[in-house]
N, C-alpha and C positions, 0 to 999 in steps of 0.2 A: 594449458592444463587439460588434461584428457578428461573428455563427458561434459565442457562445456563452448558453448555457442555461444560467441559474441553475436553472433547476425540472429538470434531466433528474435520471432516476432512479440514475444511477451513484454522484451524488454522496452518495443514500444511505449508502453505506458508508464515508464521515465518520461514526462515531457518538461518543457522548461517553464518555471514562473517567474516573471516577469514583470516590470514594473509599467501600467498600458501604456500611459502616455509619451513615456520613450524607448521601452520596448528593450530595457536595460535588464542585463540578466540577474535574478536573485541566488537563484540554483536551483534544485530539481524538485519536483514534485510527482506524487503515484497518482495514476488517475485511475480509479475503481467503477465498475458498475453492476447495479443488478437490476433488470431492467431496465428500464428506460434513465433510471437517477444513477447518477456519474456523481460521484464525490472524488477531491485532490486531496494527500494528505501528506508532512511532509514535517521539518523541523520548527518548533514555534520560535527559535530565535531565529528564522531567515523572517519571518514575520512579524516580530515583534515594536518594530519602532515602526510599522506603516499601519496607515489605515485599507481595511481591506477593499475598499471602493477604487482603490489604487493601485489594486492588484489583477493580474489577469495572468491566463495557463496559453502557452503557445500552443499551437494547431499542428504547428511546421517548425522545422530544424533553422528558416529563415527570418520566423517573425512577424512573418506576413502576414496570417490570421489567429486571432485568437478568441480566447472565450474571457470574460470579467469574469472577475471571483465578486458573488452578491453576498455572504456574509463569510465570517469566519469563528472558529472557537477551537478554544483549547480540551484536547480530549479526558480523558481520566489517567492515563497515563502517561507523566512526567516527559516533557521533550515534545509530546504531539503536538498539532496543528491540524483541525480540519475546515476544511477549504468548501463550501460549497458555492457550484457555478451559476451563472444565472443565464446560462443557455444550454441544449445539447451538446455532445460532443459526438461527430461524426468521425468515425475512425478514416486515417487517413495510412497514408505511405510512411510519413514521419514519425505521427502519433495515434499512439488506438488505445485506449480501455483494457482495461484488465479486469474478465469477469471475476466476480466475487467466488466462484471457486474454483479459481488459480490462487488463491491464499492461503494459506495455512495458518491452522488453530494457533502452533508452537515456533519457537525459534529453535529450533533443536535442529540442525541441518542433517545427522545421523550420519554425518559422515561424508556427505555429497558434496558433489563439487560445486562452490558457491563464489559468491562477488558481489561488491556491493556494484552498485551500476549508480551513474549519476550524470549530469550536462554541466558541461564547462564552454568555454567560449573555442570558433571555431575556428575556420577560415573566411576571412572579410567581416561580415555581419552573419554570419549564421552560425547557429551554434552546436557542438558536437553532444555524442551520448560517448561515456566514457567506461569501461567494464575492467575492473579490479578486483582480480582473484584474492578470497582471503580465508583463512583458515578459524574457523568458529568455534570458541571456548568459553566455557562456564564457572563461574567462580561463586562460590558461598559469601562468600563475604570478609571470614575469618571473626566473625563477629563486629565489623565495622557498620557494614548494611543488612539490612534485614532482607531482604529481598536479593536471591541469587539473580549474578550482573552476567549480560552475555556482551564477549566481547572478540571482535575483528584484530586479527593480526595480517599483516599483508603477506602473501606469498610470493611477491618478485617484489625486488627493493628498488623498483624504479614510484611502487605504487606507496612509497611509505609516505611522501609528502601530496598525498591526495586530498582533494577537497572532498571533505565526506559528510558536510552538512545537511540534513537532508534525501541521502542517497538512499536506493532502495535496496534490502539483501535479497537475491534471488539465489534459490538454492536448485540443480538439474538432480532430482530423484532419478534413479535406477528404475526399469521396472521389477516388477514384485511378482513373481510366478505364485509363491501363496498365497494371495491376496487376491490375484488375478488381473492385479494393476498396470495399467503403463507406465512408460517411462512419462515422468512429469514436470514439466517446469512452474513450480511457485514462487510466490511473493512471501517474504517471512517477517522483516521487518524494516522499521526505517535506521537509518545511524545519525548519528552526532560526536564531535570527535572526544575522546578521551580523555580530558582532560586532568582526571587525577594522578595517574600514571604512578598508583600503587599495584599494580599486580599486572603482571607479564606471561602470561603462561609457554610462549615458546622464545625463540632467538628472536624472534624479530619483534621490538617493542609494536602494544595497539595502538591502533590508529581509531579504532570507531566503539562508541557502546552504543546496542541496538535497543529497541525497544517494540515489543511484539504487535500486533494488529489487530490487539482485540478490538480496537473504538470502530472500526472498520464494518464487524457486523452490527452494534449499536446503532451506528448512522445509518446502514441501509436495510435495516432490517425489517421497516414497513413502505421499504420504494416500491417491490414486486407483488400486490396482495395475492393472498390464495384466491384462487376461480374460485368463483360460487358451484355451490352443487345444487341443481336444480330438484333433483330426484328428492331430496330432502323437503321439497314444500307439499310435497304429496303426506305428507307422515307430521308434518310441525303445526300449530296453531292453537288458538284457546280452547283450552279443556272444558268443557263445557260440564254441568251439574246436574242432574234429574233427580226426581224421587223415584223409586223401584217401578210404581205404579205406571209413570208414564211412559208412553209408545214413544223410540226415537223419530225424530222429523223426517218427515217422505222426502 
């Protein structure tokens, strides 16, 4: 699909979540950061029958190191899962973070070329990133749902029977000459697969509805604090009261 990269480095942070103690694959998870706090997030039904102390985000495409997931919760919107770690995450070759803005506010891909990306299992014990081009549509509802549905249709019919649990949509923006923008690669939403399979919008039946990334700035929205401004303590403190009459203190 012309204007996208399987190898760009974004899509590192698809890494795999896994079960620690035997290191068995759940499916994929996004790993986000701003500042120094990395949060995972990802479908709540890959998480739902475990306890999250049982959980853990792989480092490497082998398995070999990872990080434990210390708590977990469900976001405000329907299908999330957020994951927090209970170590750093060092970006590595395999797996790296995705700064908090490489996300985008909407799921509206405007037309760019997109995919959901996700980890399946590989060769031996290691496990692959997998990149699945798909064409992204919006539906009203028709009055069934209140809330317009965005929804993944596959663009090559090898990817229709994909495991899309969890997977992340990334979408490669153009650059923007009036804007003054570059070309960009974001994060837009997580999917989970379709299961109503009322509404179709092209030949190829969907395979994923997405769900956008708002919970995302929620969670890490007091990781990074604003720097103090010093300059300010020269001009702030208690106002103090006089009568007309007396002289300010030397």
């Amino acid at each position: 699909m012309p204007g996208l990269d399987r190898d760009a480095v974004e899509l590192r942070a698809v890494a795999p979540l896994i079960v620690a103690e035997t290191r068995a694959l759940l499916g994929p998870a996004l790993l986000v950061s701003n500042g120094t706090e990395t949060i995972a997030i990802t479908s709540a039904e890959l998480v739902r029958s475990w306890d999250t102390a049982q959980l853990a985000i792989a480092l490497a495409l082998d398995g070999a190191t990872s990080v434990p997931v210390a708590a977990g919760s469900l976001g405000h919107r329907a299908g999330i899962a957020l994951l927090e770690l209970a170590g750093p995450v060092v970006a590595g070759p395999d797996v790296a973070p995705l700064d908090i803005g490489s996300v985008c506010a909407t799921v509206d891909t405007r037309g760019a070329p997109a995919a959901l990306v996700t980890i399946g299992p590989g060769e031996g014990a290691r496990f692959a990133r997998a990149v699945a081009p798909v064409d992204v549509d919006h539906v009203d509802g028709d009055g069934i749902y209140d809330q317009v549905m965005w929804l993944a249709s596959p663009r090559e019919p090898a990817d229709g029977d994909a495991s899309v649990e969890g997977a992340t949509l990334f979408a490669w923006f153009p650059p923007d000459p009036v804007l003054g923008r570059p070309r960009e690669l974001l994060a837009l939403a997580i999917a989970y697969p379709y299961r109503q399979r009322i509404f179709q919008p092209r030949a190829a039946p969907v395979i994923a509805e997405l769900v956008g990334l708002d919970d995302l700035g929620r969670a890490l929205i007091t990781a990074a604090p604003v720097p103090e401004r010093p300059e300010l303590h020269d001009v702030t403190g208690e106002v103090e009261t006089r009568a007309e009459h007396e002289e300010p203190p030397p």
